[in-house]
Phi, psi and omega in degrees: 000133161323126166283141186241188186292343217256326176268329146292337139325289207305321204276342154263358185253282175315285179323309201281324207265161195304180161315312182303293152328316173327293230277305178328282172331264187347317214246331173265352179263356143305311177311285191337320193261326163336300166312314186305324193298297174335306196297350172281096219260144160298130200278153197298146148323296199305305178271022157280301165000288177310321196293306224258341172296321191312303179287353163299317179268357172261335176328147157247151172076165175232179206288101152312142190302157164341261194330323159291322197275320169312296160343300180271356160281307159300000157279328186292307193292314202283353184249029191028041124354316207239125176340272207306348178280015181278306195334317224245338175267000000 
């Protein structure tokens, strides 16, 4: 059976120290991520603005309209192509 990393911490780190120590660790690595999440600003109109010009300029090509994609997903389901025409047997 594997160990994984998270069980070999606990098992040279953790395990050895009393309950109490436990408890201590647990409540600062709560704080801790706590903080971290707080410390994270939501990103700004602009820097959505920015994200999605970004992905608009590595893009190739242009996006088909609704109405194609739909086309080829029923052409695909009707010439069983498609996951969902398994669906029907």
């Amino acid at each position: 059976m594997m160990v994984t990393a998270v069980e070999q911490l606990y098992q040279r780190h953790i395990q050895p120290i009393s309950a109490i120590q436990q408890l201590q660790l647990l409540a600062l690595i709560s704080q801790q991520l706590a903080m971290s999440q707080a410390a994270k600003p939501k990103p700004s109109r602009m820097d959505l603005k920015e994200f999605f010009q970004h992905c608009d300029s590595r893009e190739l090509g242009i996006e088909p309209e609704w109405q194609e994609h739909l086309a080829v997903i029923q052409q695909s389901k009707s010439t069983g192509q498609s996951w969902n025409s398994l669906e029907s047997l």
